[in-house]
N, C-alpha and C positions, 0 to 999 in steps of 0.2 A: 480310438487314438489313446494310449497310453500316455497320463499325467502324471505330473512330480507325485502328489497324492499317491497314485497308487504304488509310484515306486516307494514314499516315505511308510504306508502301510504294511507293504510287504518285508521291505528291511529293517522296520520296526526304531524307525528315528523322525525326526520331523523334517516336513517340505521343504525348513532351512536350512537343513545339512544334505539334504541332496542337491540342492541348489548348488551350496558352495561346493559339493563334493567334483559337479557337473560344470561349474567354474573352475577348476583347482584351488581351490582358496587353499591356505596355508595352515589355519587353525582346524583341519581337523585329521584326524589319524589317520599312519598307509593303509591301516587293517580297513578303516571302516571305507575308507575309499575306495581300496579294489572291488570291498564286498559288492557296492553300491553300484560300482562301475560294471561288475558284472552282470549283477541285477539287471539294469538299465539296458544292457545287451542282451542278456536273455528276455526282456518280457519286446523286446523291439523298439526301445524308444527313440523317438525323431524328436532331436532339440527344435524348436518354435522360433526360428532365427527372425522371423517379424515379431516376434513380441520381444527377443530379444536386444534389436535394433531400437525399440519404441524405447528401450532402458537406455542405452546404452547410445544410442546416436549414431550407429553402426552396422551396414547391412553385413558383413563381412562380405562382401562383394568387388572384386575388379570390375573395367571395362577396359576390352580390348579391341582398338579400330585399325583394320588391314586393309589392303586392297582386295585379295581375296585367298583365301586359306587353299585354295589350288596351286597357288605360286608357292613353287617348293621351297624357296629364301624364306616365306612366313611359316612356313607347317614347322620348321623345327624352331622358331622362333617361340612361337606361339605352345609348343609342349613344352619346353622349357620353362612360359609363364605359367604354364595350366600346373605342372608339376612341383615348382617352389609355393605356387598359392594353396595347393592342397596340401601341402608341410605346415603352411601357417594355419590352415582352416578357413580359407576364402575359398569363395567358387567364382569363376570367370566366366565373364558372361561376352562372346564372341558376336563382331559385327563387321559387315565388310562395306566400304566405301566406293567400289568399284571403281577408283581413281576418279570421281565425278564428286565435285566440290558442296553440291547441293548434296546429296547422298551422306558424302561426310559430317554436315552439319548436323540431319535427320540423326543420323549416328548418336553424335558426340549429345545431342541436346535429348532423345530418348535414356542414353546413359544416367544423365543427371537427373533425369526425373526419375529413374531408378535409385537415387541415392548411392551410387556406388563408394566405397570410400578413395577409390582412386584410378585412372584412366591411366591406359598404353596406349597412346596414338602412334600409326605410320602416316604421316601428313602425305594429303594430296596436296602435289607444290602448285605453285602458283605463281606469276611474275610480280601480283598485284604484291603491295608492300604490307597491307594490314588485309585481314579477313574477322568482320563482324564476330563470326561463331567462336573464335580465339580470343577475342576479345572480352564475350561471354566466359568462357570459362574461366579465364585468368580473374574475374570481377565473381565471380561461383568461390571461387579457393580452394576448389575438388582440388588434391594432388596429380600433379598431371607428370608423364614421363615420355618423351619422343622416342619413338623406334627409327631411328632414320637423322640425317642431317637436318640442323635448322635453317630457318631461311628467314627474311624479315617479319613475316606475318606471324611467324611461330617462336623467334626468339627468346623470348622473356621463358621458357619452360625449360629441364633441363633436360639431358638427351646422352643417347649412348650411339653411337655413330660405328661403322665403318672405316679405315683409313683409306679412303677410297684411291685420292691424287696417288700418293705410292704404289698402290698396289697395282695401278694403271700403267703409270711409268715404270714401274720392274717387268711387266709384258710386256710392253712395248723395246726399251732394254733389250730383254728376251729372242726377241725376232730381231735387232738391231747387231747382236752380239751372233746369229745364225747366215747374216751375208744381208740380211733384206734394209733396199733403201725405198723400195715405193712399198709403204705401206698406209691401208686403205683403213679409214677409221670407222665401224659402223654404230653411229650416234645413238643416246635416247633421245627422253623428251625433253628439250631447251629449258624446261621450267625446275627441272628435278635437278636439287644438288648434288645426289648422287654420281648423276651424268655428265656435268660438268665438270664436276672434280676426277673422274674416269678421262675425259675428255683431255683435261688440263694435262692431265702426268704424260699422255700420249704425247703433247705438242713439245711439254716440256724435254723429256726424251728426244725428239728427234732434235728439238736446238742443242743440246748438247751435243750432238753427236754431227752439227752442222747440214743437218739435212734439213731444206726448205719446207716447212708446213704448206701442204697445197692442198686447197680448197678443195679442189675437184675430186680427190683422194675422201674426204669426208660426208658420209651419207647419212640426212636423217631415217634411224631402221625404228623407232621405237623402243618398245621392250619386249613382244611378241615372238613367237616362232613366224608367224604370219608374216610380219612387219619384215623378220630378218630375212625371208624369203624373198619380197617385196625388193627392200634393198639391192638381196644380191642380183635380181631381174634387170634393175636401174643401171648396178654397175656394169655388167656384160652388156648391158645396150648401149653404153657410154664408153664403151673400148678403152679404158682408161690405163688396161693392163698393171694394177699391181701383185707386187710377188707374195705377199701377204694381205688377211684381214684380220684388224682385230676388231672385236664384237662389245657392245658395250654390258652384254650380261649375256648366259651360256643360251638359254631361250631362241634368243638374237642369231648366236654364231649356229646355234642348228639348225635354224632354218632357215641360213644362208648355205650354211654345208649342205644341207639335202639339195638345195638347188643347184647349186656348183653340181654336186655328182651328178646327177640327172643330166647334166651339160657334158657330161665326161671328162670334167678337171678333176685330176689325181689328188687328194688331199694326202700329205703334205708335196707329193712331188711337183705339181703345174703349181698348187697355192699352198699358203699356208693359213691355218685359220685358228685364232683364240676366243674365248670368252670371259665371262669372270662371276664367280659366286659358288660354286660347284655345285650343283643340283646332280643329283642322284644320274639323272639322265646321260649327262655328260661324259664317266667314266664309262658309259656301255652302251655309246652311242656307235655308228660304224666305224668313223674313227677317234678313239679316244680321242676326248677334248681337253688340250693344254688352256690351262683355265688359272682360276686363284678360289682358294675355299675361304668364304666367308663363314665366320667366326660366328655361324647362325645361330646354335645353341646358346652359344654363348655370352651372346646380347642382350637374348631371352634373360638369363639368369643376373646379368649383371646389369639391366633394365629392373629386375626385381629388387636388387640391393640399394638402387637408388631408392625405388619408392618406398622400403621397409627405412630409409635412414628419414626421408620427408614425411611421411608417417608422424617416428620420434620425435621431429622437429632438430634432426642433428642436421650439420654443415654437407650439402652434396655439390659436386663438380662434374661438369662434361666429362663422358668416357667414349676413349677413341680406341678401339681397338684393329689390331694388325690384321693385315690378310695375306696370305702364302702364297707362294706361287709353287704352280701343280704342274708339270714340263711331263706331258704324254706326246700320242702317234700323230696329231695331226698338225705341230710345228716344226719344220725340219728346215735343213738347208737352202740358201734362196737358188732356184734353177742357174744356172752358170752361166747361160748367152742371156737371160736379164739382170745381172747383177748390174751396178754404171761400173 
């Protein structure tokens, strides 16, 4: 393993100018700096980031806790963190919670005894109003940043969120402004902000527009392809007949579409069907998915800009950012003999 020593012997200065040189310290020359830097490239040197921490109080390390890095909403999340942190010279160190609250804790409390200087959680929600492990950390003082909406057991952190309620309600809108008055809502999970506020903009939409929020119209599907399948099985066996479904993530609406078609309902002509987040899937799915693109990169990056300001110790505020609505093949006009 190649040491400062041998780099200071070869470039012919001492340990403490390759130090500072390998620091960027200020006092010493461009010339002798490139030399050294070169140097240091050429013989292979690997900085000692544990003995550098041991100085310095600092692993240069993130932690990042997801659900799971298969859910296409995290993959560009999560590059977008991996990507800013190697700008600054951190390495991210990746963990998945698999939406299981003990899981998350393991998580979040193996992080800290990593030392990391600072954590991206996607919180597994929960009804409950306080969770011990949260608790923990906010008494720890790791800097912490939410990927996702807060909720009572996670509030005191700060967070970069989704605009979820609007983006719900401008699909919902959507199908409202194309003829559809029974539209069928497919839920997540009760516990997740996300889904509720998805939820909300639907209901909110249809009071506007004087159509009766009805129960029977709203199914819990989860967030799964599976679940959305699941779901669609529920509503066809409950003849509820509506002329739309909107989906509460694109996951959801495709694997309620795969089951509709299999049944032989025309998507968009028998139904209409949405989701929301746009995962790659979506646009190339059998029928394009009118959907909403979450601003997935982009959270990543601007989830970074908080924790580089918490860091410096400067002023940070919640960041809510917009989501688009994506009008493709599988939302069209509501059929004519069920319009009311």
């Amino acid at each position: 393993m190649v040491r400062l020593k041998d780099i200071s012997a070869r470039a012919g200065v001492s340990v403490m100018t390759v130090s500072k040189v390998l620091r960027d310290a200020s006092d010493v020359s461009a010339s002798t700096k490139a030399r050294v830097r070169q140097l240091a490239q050429d013989m292979g040197y690997v900085p000692d980031f544990l003995a550098q921490g041991l100085r310095t109080r600092t692993t240069k390390l993130f932690g990042l806790v997801i659900s799971t890095i298969a859910n296409p909403i995290y993959a560009r999340t999560a590059m977008a963190l991996e990507d800013r942190a190697h700008e600054l010279g951190y390495g991210l160190i990746l963990t998945h919670s698999l939406n299981d609250t003990e899981r998350e804790a393991v998580c979040i409390r193996r992080l800290l005894s990593r030392r990391v200087d600072g954590l991206f959680i996607s919180p597994v929600y929960r009804l409950a109003p306080a969770a011990r492990v949260y608790e923990e950390l906010e008494r720890n003082g790791t800097p912490t940043v939410l990927l996702g909406h807060r909720a009572p057991f996670c509030s005191q952190f700060v967070n970069v969120e989704c605009d979820d309620m609007p983006a719900g309600h401008a699909v919902t809108r959507h199908l409202i402004g194309l003829g559809h008055r029974r539209i069928a809502f497919f839920a997540g999970p009760t516990s997740a902000e996300w889904a509720k506020q998805r939820l909300e903009g639907y209901c909110k939409a249809l009071r506007e527009s004087e159509i009766e929020v009805d129960d029977r119209l709203i199914f819990n599907a989860g967030r799964t392809i599976q679940e959305g399948r699941d779901a669609a099985k529920q509503m066809l066996a409950e003849s509820v007949k509506p002329t739309a479904v909107q989906a509460v993530n694109d996951l959801v609406a495709i694997g309620a579409a795969t089951e509709f078609l299999n049944h032989g309902i025309r998507i968009p002509q028998d139904l209409s069907i949405t989701g929301f987040g746009d995962i790659v899937t979506s646009e190339y799915f059998k029928v394009p998915l009118t959907t909403t693109r979450q601003p997935k990169f982009r959270l990543g990056d601007s989830a970074m800009e908080l924790m580089i300001n918490v860091l410096r110790g400067d002023p940070v505020e919640n960041r809510r950012l917009a989501a688009e609505l994506l009008i493709r093949e599988s939302s069209g006009p509501a059929p004519v003999e069920n319009q009311a």
